[in-house]
C-alpha positions as CSV (number, residue, x, y, z in Angstrom):
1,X,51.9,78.5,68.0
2,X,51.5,80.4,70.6
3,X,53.7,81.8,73.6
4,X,52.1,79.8,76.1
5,X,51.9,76.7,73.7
6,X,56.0,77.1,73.1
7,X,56.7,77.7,77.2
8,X,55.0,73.9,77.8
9,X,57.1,72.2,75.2
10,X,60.8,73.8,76.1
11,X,62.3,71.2,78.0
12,X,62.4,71.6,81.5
13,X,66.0,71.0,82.1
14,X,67.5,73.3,79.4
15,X,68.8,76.6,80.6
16,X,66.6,79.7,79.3
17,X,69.2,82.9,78.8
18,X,68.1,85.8,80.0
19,X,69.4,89.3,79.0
20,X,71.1,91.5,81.7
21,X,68.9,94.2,83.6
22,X,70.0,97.3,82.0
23,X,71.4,100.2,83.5
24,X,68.7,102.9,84.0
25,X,70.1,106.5,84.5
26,X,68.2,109.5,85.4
27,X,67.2,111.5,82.1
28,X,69.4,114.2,81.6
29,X,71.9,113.4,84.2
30,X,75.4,113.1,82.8
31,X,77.2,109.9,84.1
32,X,80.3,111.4,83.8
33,X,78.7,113.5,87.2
34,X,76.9,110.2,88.4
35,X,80.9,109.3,88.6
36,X,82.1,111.9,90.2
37,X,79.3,112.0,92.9
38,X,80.4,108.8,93.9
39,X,84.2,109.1,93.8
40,X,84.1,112.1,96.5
41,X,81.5,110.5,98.6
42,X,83.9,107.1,98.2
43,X,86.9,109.2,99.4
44,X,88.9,109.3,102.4
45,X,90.5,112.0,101.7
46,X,89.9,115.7,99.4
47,X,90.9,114.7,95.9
48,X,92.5,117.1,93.6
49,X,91.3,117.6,90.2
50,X,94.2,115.4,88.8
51,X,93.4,112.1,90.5
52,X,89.6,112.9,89.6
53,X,90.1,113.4,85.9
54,X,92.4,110.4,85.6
55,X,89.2,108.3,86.9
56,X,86.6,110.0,84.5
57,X,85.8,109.4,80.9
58,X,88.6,110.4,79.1
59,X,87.5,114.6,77.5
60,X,85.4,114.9,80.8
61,X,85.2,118.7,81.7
62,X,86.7,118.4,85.7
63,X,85.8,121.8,86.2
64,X,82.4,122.2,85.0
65,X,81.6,118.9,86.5
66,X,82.8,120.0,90.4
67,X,81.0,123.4,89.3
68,X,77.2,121.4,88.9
69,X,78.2,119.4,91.4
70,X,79.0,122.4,93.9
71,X,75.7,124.2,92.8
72,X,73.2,121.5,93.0
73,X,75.0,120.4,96.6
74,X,74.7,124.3,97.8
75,X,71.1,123.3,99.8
76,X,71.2,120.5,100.9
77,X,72.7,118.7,104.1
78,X,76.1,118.4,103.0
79,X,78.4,121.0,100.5
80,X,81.1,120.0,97.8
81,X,84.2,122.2,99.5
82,X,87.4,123.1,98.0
83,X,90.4,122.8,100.9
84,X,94.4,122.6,100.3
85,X,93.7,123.0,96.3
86,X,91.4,119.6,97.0
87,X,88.0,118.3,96.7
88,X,85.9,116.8,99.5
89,X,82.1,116.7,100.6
90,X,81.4,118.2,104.2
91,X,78.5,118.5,106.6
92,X,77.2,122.1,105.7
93,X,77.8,124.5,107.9
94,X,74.6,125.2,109.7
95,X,73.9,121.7,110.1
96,X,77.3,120.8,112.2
97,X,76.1,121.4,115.9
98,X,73.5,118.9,115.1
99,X,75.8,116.3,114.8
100,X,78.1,117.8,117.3
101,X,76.9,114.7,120.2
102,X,78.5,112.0,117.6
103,X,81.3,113.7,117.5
104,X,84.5,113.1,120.1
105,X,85.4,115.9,122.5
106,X,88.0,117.9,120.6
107,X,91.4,118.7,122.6
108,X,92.4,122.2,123.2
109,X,95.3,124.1,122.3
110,X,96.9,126.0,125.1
111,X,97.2,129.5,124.6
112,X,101.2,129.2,123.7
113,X,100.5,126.4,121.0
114,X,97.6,128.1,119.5
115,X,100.4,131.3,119.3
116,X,102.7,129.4,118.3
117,X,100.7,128.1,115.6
118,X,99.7,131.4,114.4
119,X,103.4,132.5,113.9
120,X,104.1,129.4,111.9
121,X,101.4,129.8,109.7
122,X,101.9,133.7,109.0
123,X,105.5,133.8,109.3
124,X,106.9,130.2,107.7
125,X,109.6,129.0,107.3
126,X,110.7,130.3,110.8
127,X,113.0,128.5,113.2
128,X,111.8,128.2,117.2
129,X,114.5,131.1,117.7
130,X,112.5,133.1,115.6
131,X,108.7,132.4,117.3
132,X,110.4,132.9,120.5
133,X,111.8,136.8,119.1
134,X,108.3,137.1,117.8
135,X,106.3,136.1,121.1
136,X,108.6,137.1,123.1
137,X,109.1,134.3,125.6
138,X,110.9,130.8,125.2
139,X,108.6,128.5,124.0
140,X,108.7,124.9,125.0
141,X,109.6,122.1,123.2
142,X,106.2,120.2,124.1
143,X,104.6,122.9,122.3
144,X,106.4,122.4,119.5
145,X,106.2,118.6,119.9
146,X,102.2,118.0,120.2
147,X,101.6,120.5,117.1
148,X,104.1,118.5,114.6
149,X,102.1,115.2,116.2
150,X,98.6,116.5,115.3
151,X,100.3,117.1,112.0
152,X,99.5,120.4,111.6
153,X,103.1,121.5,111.0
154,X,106.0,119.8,109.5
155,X,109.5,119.9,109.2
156,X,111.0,121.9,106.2
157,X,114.6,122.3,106.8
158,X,117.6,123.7,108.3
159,X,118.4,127.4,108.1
160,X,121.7,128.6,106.4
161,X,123.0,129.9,109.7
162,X,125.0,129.3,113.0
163,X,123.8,125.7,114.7
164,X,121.9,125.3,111.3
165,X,118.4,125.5,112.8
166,X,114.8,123.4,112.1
167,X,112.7,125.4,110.4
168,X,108.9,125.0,110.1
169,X,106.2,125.2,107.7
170,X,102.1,124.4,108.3
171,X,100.8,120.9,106.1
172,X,97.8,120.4,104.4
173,X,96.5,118.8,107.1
174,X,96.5,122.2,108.5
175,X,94.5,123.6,105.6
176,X,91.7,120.6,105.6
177,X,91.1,121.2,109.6
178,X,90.5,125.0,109.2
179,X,88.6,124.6,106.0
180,X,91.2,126.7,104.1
181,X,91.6,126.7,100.4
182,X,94.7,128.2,100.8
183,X,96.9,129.6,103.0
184,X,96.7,132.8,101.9
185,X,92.7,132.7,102.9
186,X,94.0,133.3,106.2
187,X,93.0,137.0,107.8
188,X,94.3,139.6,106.9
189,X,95.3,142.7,109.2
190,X,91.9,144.6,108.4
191,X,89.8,141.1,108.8
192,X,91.7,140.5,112.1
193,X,90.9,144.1,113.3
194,X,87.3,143.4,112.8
195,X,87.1,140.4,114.8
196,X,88.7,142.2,117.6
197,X,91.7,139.5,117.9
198,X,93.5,142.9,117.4
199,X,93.2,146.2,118.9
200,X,91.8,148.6,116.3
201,X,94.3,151.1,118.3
202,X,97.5,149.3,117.6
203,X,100.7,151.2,116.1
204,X,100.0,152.4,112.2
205,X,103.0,150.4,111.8
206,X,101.7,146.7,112.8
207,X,101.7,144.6,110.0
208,X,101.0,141.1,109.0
209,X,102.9,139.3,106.5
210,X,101.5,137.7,103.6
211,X,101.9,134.1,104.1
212,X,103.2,131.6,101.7
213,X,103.4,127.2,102.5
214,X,105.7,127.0,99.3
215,X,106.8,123.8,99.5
216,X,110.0,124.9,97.8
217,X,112.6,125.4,99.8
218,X,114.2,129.1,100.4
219,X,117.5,130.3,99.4
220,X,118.4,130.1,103.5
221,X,117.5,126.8,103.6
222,X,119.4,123.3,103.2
223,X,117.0,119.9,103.2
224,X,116.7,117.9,106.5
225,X,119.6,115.2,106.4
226,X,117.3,111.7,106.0
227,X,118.0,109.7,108.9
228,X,116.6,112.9,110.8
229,X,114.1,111.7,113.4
230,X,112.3,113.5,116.3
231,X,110.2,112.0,119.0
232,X,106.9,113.3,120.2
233,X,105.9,114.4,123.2
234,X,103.1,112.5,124.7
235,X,99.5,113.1,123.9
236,X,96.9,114.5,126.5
237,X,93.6,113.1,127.4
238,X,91.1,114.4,124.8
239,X,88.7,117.4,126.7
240,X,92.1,118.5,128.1
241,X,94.5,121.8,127.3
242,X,97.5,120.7,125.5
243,X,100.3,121.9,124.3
244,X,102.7,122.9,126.6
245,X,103.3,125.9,128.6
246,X,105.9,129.3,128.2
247,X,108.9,128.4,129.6
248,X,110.7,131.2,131.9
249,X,112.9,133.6,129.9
């Protein structure tokens, strides 16, 4: 009989199974990658290589994986970056002021939050005593306030000394914003000298310290008590300076 001939006596009412379509996957191309691809363009947020090995096939090489990732992403319109230790996909560089239009007006620091800034990130942990020897003015507490609301810095403790003082570290939120690996990718002495954000002519002795966001605390330190709280200043309009301004010393 034949295939026609069988099709016109099946009843019409019984139910023919059909197999599944089957999954076609490009030759060569390892799904553990095919995965992986699709976790990081999923993802809110950079993953580290923890979370992203707990969702592979179990033996999967992480590493290697991000590493063919990273290489076969190096020309196109977006790069596989490494920022705070993690893992995230980001418009590549030269491509940014093209979508620049879609993007909100950013707010600007003021001059004394972007110092201020600076100080935490190079000299943490360092109390507001402390930036304010190092600047050498007072600095406002608005200053202080809008930077730990745009969670760039946090809270680490209270120093081991008279008034037992906050002390203040960057986050990772920090590291993500500026495209840092690490904080210690921030410029050195040398790099800053060739940028010209510091006289070549300065004192021999000028130095700039290695900084470390060790989440640990330091030996000066005690842990913030938990019910501590602290309320924010007030946000600015975005296209606006914020960020507070030197107080009089």
């Amino acid at each position: 009989m034949s295939a026609e001939a069988a099709r016109s006596v099946c009843p019409a009412h019984e139910d023919v199974e059909q197999e599944a379509p089957a999954v076609v996957s490009r030759p060569g191309r390892d799904p553990a990658l095919r995965l992986l691809e699709a976790m990081l363009f999923a993802a809110g947020e950079p993953l580290d290589e923890a979370t992203i090995a707990a969702r592979l096939p179990e033996g999967a090489d992480v590493r290697g994986l991000l590493a063919d990732l990273s290489a076969d992403y190096a020309d196109r319109g977006f790069n596989l970056v490494r920022v705070a230790g993690k893992w995230m996909l980001r418009t590549a560089p030269d491509l940014g002021f093209l979508l620049a239009r879609d993007k909100p007006e950013p707010r600007r620091l003021s001059r004394a939050a972007l110092e201020t800034l600076a100080i935490i990130a190079y000299h943490q942990p360092v109390t507001r005593a402390e930036i304010e020897e190092i600047r050498g003015v007072s600095t406002n507490k608005g200053t202080l306030d809008v930077l730990l609301a745009s969670g760039w810095i946090r809270l680490r403790g209270r120093r081991r000394s008279p008034g037992r003082p906050v002390t203040y570290g960057t986050t990772e939120t920090f590291l993500v914003h500026y495209g840092l690996d690490s904080i210690g990718d921030l410029p050195g002495l040398d790099e800053l000298r060739g940028t010209g954000l510091i006289d070549a002519r300065v004192s021999a002795g000028l130095t700039v310290p290695l900084p470390s966001d060790d989440p640990a605390l330091k030996d000066d330190e005690d842990p913030l008590e938990p019910e501590f709280d602290l309320s924010f200043a007030p946000e600015s309009d975005e296209g606006e300076e914020y960020g507070g301004e030197d107080e009089e010393g």
